[in-house]
C-alpha positions in Angstrom: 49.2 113.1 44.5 49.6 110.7 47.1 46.7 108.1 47.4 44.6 108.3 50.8 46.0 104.6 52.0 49.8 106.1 52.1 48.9 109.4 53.1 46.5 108.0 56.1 49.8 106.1 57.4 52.3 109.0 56.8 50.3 111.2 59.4 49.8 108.7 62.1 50.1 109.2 65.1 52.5 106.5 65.9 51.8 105.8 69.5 48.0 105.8 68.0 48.7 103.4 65.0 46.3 100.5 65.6 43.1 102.8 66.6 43.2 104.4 63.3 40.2 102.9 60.6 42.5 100.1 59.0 41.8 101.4 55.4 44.1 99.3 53.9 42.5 96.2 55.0 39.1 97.5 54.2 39.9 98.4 50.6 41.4 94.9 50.1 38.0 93.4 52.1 36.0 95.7 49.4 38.0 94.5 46.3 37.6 90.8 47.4 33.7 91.4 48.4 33.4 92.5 44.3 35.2 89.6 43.2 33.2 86.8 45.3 30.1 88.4 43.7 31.0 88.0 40.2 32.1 84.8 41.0 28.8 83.9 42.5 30.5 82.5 45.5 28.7 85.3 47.8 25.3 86.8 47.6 24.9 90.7 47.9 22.5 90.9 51.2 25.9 88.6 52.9 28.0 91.3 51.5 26.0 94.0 52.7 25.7 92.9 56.4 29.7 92.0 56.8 30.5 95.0 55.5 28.3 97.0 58.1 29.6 95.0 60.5 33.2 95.5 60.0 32.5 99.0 59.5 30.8 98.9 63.5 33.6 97.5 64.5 36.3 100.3 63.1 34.0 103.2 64.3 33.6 101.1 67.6 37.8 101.1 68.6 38.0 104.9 67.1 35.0 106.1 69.4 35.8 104.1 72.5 39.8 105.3 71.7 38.5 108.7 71.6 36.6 108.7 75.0 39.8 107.3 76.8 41.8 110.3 75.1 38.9 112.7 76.4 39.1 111.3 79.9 42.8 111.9 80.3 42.8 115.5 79.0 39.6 116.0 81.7 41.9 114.3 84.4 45.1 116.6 83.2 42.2 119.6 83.4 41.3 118.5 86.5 44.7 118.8 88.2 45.4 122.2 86.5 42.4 123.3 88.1 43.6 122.8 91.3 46.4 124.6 91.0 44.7 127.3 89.1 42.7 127.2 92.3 45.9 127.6 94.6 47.5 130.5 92.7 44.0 132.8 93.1 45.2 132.0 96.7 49.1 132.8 97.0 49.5 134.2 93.1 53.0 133.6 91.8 54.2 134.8 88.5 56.5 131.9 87.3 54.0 129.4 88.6 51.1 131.5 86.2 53.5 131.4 83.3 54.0 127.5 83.8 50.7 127.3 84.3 49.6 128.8 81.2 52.0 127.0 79.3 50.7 123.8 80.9 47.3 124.7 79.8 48.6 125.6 76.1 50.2 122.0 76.3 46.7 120.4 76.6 45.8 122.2 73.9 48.0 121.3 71.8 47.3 117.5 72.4 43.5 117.7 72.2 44.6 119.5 68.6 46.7 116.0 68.1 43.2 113.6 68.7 41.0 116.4 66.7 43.3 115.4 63.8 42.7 111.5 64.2 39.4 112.3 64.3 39.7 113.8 61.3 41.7 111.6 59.2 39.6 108.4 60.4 36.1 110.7 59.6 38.0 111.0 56.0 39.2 107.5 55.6 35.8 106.4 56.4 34.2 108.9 53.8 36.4 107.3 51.2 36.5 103.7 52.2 32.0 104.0 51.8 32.3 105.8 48.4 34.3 103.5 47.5 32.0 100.7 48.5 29.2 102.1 46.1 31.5 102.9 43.0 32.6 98.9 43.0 28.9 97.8 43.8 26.7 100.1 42.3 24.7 100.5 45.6 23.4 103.4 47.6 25.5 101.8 50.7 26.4 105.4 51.9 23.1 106.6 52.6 22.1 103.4 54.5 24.5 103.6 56.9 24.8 106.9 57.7 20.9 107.4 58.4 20.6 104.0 60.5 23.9 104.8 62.4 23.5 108.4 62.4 19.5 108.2 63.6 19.7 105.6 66.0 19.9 106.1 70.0 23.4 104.8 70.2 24.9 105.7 67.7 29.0 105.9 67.7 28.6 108.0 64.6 27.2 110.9 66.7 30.3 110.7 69.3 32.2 111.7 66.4 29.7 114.3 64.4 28.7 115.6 67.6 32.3 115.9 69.4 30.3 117.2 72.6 33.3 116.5 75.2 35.4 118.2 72.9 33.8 121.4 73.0 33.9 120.9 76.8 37.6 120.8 76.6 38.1 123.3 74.4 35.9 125.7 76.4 37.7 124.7 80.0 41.2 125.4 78.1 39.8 128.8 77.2 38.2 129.7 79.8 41.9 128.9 82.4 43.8 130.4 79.6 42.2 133.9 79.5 42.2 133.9 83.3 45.7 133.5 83.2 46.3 135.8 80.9 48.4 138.9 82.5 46.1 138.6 85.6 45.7 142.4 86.1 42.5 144.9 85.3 39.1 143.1 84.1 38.5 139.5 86.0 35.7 139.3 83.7 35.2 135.7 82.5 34.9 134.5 78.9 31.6 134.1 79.6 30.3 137.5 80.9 31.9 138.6 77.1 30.9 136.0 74.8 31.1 138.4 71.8 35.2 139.1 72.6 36.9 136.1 71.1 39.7 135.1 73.3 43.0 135.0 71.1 45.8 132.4 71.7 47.4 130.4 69.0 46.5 127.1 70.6 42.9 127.8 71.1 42.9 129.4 67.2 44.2 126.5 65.7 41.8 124.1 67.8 38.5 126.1 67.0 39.8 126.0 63.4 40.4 122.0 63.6 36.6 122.0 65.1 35.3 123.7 62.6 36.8 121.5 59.4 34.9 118.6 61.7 31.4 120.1 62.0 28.8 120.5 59.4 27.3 123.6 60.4 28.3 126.6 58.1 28.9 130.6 58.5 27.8 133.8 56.4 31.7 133.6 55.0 31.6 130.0 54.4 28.3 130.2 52.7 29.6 133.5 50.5 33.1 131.5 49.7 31.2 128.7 48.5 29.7 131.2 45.4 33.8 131.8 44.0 34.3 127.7 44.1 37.9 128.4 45.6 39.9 125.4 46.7 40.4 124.1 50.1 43.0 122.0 51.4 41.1 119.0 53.0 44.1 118.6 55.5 46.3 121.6 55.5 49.5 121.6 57.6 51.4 124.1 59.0 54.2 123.8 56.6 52.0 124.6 53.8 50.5 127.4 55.4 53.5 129.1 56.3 54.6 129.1 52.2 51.6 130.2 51.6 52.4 133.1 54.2 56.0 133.6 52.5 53.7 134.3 49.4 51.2 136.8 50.7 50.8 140.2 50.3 48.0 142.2 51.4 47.6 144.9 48.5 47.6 142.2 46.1 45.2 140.3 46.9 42.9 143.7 47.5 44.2 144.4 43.8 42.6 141.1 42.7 39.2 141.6 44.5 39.7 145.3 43.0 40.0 143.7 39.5 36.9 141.5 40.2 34.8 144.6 41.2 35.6 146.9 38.7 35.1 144.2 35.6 31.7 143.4 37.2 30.7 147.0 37.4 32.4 146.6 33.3 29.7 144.0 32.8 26.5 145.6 34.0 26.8 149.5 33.3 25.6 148.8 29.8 22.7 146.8 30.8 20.3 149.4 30.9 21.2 151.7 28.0 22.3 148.8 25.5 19.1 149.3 23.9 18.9 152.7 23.1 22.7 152.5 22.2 21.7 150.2 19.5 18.7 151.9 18.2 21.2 155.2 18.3 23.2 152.8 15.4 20.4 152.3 13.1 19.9 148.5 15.1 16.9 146.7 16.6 17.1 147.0 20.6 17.1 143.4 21.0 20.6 144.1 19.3 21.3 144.7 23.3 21.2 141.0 23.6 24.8 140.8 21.0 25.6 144.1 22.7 26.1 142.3 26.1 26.7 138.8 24.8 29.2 139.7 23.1 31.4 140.2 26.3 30.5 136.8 27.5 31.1 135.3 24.0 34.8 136.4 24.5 35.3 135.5 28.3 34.7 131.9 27.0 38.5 131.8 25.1 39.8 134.4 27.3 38.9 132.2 30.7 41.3 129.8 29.2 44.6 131.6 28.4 44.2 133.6 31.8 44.0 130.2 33.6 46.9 129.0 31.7 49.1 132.3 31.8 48.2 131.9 35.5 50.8 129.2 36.1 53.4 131.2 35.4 52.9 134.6 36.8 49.8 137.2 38.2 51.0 140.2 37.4 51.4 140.4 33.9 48.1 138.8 33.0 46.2 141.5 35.3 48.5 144.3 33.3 47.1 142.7 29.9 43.5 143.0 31.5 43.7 146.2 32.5 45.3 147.5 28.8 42.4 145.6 27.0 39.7 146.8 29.4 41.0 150.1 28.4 40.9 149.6 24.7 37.9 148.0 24.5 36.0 150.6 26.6 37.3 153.7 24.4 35.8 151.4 21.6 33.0 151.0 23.3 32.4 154.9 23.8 33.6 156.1 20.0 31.2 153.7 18.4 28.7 156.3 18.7 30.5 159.4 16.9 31.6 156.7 14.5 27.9 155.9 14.3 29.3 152.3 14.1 27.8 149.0 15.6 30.8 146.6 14.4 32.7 149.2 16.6 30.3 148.9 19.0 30.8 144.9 19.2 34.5 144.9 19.2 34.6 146.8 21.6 32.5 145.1 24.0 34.5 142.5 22.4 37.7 143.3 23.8 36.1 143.8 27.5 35.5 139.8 27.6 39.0 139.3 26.4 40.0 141.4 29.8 38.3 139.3 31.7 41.1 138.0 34.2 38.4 136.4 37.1 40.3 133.1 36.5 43.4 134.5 37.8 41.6 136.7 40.9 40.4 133.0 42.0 43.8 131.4 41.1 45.7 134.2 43.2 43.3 133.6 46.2 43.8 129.4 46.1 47.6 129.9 45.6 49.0 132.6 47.3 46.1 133.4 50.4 47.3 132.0 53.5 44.4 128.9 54.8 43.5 130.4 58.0 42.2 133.5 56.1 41.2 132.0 52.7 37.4 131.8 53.7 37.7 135.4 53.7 39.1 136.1 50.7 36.5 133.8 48.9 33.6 135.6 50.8 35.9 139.5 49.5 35.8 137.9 45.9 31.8 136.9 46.1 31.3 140.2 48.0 33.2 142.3 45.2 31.4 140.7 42.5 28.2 141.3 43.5 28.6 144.8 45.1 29.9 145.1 40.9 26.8 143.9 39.7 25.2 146.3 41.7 27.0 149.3 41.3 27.4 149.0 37.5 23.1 150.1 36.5 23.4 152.3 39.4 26.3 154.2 38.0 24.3 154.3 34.5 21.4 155.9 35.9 23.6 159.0 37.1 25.0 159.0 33.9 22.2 161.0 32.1 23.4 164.0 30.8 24.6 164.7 27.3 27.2 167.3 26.3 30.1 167.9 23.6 34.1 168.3 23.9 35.1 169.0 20.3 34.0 166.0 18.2 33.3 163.5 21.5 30.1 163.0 22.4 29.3 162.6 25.9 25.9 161.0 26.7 24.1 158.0 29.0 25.0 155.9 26.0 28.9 156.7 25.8 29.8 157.5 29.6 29.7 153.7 30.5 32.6 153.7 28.4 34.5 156.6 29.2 34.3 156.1 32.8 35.3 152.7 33.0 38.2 154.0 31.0 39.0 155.9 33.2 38.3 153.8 36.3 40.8 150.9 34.5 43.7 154.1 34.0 43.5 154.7 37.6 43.6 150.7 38.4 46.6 150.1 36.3 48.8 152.6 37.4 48.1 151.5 41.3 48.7 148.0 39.9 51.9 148.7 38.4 53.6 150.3 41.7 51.9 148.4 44.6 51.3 145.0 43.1 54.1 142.0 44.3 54.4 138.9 42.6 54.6 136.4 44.4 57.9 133.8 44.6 57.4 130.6 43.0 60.2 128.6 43.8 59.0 126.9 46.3 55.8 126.0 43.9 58.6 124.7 41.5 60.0 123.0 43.7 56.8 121.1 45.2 55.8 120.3 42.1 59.2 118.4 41.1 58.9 116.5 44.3 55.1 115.6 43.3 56.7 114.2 40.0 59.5 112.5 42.3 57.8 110.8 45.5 53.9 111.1 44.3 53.0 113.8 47.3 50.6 116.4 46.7 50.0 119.9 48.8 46.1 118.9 49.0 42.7 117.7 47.9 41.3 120.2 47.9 38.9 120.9 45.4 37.5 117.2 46.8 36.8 118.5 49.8 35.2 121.9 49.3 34.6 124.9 50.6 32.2 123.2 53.4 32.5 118.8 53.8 30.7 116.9 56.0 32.1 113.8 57.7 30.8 111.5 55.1 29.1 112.2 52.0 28.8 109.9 48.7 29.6 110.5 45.2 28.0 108.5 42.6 31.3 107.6 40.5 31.5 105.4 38.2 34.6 105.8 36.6 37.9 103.3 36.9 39.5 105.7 39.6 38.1 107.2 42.7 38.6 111.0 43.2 40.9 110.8 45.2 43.2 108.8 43.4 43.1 106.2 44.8 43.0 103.2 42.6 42.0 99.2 42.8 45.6 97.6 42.1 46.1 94.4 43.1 48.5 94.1 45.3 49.5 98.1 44.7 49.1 100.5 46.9 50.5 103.2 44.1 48.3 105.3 42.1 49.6 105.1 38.5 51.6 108.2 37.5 49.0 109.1 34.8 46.1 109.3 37.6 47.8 111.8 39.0 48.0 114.3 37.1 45.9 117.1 36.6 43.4 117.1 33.4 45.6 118.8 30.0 42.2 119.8 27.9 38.8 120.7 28.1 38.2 116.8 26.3 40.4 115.0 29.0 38.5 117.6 32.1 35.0 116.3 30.9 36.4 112.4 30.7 36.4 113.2 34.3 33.4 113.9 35.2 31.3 111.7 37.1 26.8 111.9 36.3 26.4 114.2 39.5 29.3 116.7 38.3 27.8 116.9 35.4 24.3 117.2 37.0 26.0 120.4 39.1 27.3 122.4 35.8 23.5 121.7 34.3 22.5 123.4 37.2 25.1 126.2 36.7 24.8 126.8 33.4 20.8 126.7 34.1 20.6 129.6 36.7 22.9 131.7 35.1 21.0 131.7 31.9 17.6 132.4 33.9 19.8 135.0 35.3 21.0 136.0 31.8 17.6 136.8 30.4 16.4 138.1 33.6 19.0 141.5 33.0 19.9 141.3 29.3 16.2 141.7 28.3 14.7 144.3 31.1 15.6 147.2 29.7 13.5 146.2 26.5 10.6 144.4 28.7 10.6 147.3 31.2 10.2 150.3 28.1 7.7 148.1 26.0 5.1 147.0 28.9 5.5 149.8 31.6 7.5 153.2 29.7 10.6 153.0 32.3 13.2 155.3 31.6 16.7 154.4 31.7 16.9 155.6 35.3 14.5 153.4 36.4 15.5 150.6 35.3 18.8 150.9 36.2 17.6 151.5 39.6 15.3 148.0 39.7 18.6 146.1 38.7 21.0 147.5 41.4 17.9 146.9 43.7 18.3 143.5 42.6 22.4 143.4 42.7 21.6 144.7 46.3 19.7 141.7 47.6 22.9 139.6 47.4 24.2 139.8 50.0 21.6 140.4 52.8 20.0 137.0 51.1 23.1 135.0 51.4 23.6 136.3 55.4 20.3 134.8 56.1 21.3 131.4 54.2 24.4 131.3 55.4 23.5 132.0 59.3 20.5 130.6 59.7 18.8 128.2 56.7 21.8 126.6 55.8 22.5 125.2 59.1 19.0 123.9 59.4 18.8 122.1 56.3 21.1 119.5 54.1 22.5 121.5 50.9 20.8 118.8 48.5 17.6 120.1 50.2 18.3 123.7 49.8 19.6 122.7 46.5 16.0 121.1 45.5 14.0 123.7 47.0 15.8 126.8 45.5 15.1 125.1 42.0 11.8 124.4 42.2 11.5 128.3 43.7 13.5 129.0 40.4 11.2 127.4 38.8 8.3 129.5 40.2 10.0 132.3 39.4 10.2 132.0 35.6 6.4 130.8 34.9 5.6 133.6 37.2 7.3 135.8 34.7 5.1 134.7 31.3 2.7 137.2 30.5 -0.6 135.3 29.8 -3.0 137.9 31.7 -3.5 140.7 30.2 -2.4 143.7 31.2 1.0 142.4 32.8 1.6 144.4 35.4 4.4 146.4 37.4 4.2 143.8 40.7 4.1 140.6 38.5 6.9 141.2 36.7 8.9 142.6 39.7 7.7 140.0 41.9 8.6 137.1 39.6 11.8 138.6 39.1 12.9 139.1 42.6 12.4 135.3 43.3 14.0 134.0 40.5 16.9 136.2 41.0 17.2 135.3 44.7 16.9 132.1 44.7 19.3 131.9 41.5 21.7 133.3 44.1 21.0 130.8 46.8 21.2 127.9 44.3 24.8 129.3 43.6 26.2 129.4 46.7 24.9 126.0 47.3 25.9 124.3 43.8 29.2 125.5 44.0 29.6 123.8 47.1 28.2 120.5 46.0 29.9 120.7 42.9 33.5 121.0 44.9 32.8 117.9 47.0 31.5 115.8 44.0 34.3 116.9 41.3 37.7 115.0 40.8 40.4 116.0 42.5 42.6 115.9 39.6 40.4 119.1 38.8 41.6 121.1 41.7 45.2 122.1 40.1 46.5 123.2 36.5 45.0 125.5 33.9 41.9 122.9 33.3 40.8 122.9 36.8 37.6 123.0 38.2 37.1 126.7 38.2 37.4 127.0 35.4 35.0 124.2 34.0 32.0 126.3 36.2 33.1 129.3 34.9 33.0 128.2 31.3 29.5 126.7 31.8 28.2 129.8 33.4 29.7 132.1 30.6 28.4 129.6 27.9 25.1 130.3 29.3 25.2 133.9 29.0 26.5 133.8 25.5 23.5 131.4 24.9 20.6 133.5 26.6 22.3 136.8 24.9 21.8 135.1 21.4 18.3 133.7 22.6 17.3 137.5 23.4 18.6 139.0 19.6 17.0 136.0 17.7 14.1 136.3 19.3 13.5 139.8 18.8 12.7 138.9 15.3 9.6 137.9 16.3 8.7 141.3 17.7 8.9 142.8 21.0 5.3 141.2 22.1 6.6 138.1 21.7 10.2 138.3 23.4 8.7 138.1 26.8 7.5 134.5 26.7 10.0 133.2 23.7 13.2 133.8 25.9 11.4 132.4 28.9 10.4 129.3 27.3 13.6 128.1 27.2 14.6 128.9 31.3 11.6 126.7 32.2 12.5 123.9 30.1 16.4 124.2 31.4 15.2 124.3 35.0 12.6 121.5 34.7 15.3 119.2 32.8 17.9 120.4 36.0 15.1 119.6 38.9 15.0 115.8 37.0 18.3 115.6 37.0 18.7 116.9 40.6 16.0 114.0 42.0 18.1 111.3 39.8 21.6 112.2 41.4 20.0 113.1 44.5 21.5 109.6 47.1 24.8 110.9 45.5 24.6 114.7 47.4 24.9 113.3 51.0 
């Protein structure tokens, strides 16, 4: 990849050169600053207050730059106005399509200073992180609150982009009044619910909304699949990545996602009985479910690397093993055989193909409509989770064809055989691979010339202007290196990470603080479903039926929780806040769950359930977001990318919490309750620690 200095002066504006943030000069300033220190030749408070003040000055000529540009796209409106005004007069057709087009021209230049802002709001991002990598100082935070806070603050003019919104709305506004000028005179105002459509005005309001921190219901569901964004996406990329799209695919892929979900969680509420049907303990259930999880953790891997050469063919190997392994599944029980049993369950985690769902959707889905895709694949998945124990409590019937049995134990299995027959057959005849010469050929010219399509794993699903990461490794995430003299990142800094060992080399305390907090919620999560079949029968009688109706209740509550974080909480709060809280909620949640008082009841154990799982699901959207903007960027491309590092954590966790459940249903069923919970509170407290250490570096 390209390092931010060369990029930041191959997409320059050139009649806009010198009001760009001189990066280059403040890197060098940064690099001498660390050596004068070591030297002793400067103290650090000298440092500190040159640095601020050369950092005034950069966001001084940008801002004042910026208000010039504004005042001559007001003047240009101005002057369309009055000829807007004279055509209501004497209307002319030619003079309304030049008008229109003349309108679509300011457009297109207030999309031009949108992208300054844009690059300078990055290069200052980068420039301040890399301040407090070299000094080992919280710098970042400083400055942003004291600029940020203060009454005249220029950081505002830039976070706040108030004129531009006035522009943007006047363009509008002319536009849709111009637009065939016959029926409705209606004004975009008196319909603020009808978007107005125009290609300009799409591509601004897109530009606007990589520049503001606010965030949406899709943006806030995107955030849960951790798939990459480009950080500045051009047209040229977009329009491969339309070459590459195709509709049914990508609803194949979110297909795939749903069904394996619904795979997952059917058996939840009968693995018990299943087991006790085999001569096993039902806290077997715990190996019963783990055991798909245990084999996701290899499969994740050779998916994400079979991914790099084709889609298809790895979702045609799911669906065969899906197949197999859920005719295992469902003969285990006429072979009255739990090793059956196991493989089979066995062979559903080696189906698991969610690493090339995700892959598809960051590859091949066009930008402008990626943020829905993510929010389809969170969407599917959790719809899965909730129609999987809802399909297993109509399942309760039990009949014979010849030697089959068919029972709430087996029909898990024989319907999701079923339901993976149907899948691969529409798969086969509607499913297009994509091209991938132009990927081959873009990645030869990355070898050749050091370019790069994008950061994008850098800069999330949702970036602010300016946040921090606490890095203290020899490179910057971006690349970007401290040569002397060089402004070429060495060839080995570029490339993407070749094992799980050289992946983890790369990760800085507050990534590693983010998968804690991953692998933490999804084995609170873990226990939460693996065990409440077994909890449920032993304290309160439930019947299969019930149960399985409490957990789609619970699936359920996705997604109206994450409209409400996503539409209103999140854009009231900072994620490190939301982060914090939904912990500590967490946190609640589990020592809610112990049963000290005697009798436990129905509305302590449901209560304490609901909030941890809901706030598990918050935390999720919101760690996944965190954990994109804090993670290398040589993590965002090739079979050991960041997706797959989350995924593995999260799937380690299960396997972990499964094993937890079966072990400690040695100790008898009285004790499961608090033995398996024991180690959720102790996982969460050792996260919220580690959250409140790392917590300067979440900005």
């Amino acid at each position: 990849m390209v390092e931010f200095g060369k990029k930041l002066k191959e997409r320059q504006i050139q009649e806009w050169q010198r009001y760009y943030i001189n990066y280059k000069l403040m890197k060098k300033k940064v690099r001498q600053y660390a050596q004068q220190i070591e030297g002793g030749s400067q103290d650090r408070r000298h440092v500190l207050k040159e640095f601020s003040r050369m950092l005034d000055n950069q966001i001084e000529k940008i801002v004042l730059f910026l208000m010039e540009q504004q005042g001559l796209l007001a003047s240009r409106l101005a002057k369309l106005g009055e000829q807007h005004e004279a055509l209501l007069q004497q209307p002319d057709i030619s003079q309304i399509s030049e008008l229109r087009e003349a309108y679509r021209e300011v457009g297109r230049d207030l999309l031009k200073l949108l992208y300054f802002i844009e690059m300078n709001a990055i290069g200052l991002r980068k420039i301040l992180k890399k301040f407090d990598k070299r000094f080992g100082y919280k710098f970042t935070d400083y400055y942003v609150t004291t600029r940020s806070n203060h009454p005249y603050s220029q950081l505002q003019q830039v976070f706040k982009h108030v004129g531009l919104g006035a522009v943007v709305g006047a363009i509008s506004r002319n536009l849709s009044d111009l637009q065939d000028r016959q029926g409705s005179y209606l004004s975009i105002y008196d319909q603020p619910s009808v978007a107005f459509q125009d290609p300009v005005i799409d591509s601004v309001k897109a530009a606007v909304d990589r520049l503001t921190h606010s965030t949406s219901v899709l943006q806030f569901l995107g955030q849960h699949a951790l798939i990459m964004q480009e950080e500045l996406p051009s047209p040229a990329e977009d329009r491969v990545h339309d070459e590459r799209y195709h509709f049914m695919s990508l609803f194949l892929n979110l297909a795939n996602t749903f069904l394996y979900m619904v795979n997952t969680y059917i058996v939840v509420p009968t693995a018990d009985d299943y087991s006790m049907s085999l001569g096993a303990a039902p806290t077997v259930c715990g190996v019963v479910i783990g055991s798909m999880a245990v084999a996701q953790v290899f499969s994740s891997v050779y998916f994400s690397a079979w991914s790099n050469k084709s889609y298809f063919r790895p979702l045609v190997f799911s669906s065969i093993v899906l197949l197999v392994g859920n005719i295992l599944y469902a003969l285990a029980f006429d072979l009255h055989s739990i090793a059956i049993l196991l493989l089979g369950r066995l062979f559903c985690g080696l189906g698991s193909a969610r690493a090339v769902n995700r892959r598809y959707i960051s590859d091949c889905v066009p930008h402008k409509i990626r943020m829905q895709a993510s929010a389809g694949f969170v969407s599917a998945s959790a719809l899965g989770m909730a129609c999987g124990p809802a399909l297993a409590g109509l399942l309760q019937t039990n009949f014979r064809i010849s030697k089959l049995t068919f029972n709430q134990n087996t029909l898990p299995g024989w319907v999701m055989a079923i339901a993976w027959i149907a899948y691969l057959i529409v798969l086969w005849f509607t499913f297009k691979e994509p091209a991938r010469e132009n990927e081959e050929s873009n990645t030869s010219q990355e070898a050749n010339s050091g370019t790069v399509e994008n950061d994008r794993l850098e800069s999330g699903l949702k970036q602010p202007l300016l946040l921090t990461t606490e890095d203290k490794k020899q490179e910057d995430d971006d690349g970007d290196q401290e040569f002397d003299g060089s402004e070429e990142a060495s060839e080995e800094s570029r490339k993407p990470a070749t094992s799980i060992g050289s992946a983890y080399r790369l990760l800085t305390p507050s990534v590693k603080v983010q998968l804690l907090i991953y692998f933490m919620l999804k084995y609170a999560m873990e226990i939460l479903l693996s065990e409440s079949s077994v909890i449920t029968t032993y304290y309160f009688s439930w019947s299969t039926s019930t149960v399985a109706l409490f957990l789609a209740c619970l699936g359920l509550t996705v997604l109206p929780v994450n409209v409400v974080v996503g539409s209103y909480i999140s854009n009231m709060f900072e994620d490190r806040q939301i982060l914090l809280a939904s912990e500590i909620m967490v946190c609640i949640g589990i020592v809610l769950s112990f049963h000290i008082i005697s009798p436990y009841s129905v509305p302590q154990y449901v209560c304490s359930a609901l909030i941890t799982f809901v706030f598990a699901e918050v935390l999720e959207g919101v760690n996944l977001a965190l954990l994109s903007r804090v993670m290398s960027s040589r993590l965002a491309r090739g079979t050991y990318n960041g997706g797959l590092l989350s995924t593995e954590a999260g799937t380690l966790a299960r396997v972990v919490a499964d094993a937890t459940i079966t072990l400690a249903g040695y100790l008898g069923q009285s004790r499961l309750l608090n033995v398996t919970l024991l180690p959720s509170l102790v996982i969460c407290v050792s996260s919220i620690i580690a959250t409140l250490y790392t917590y300067n570096s979440l900005y």
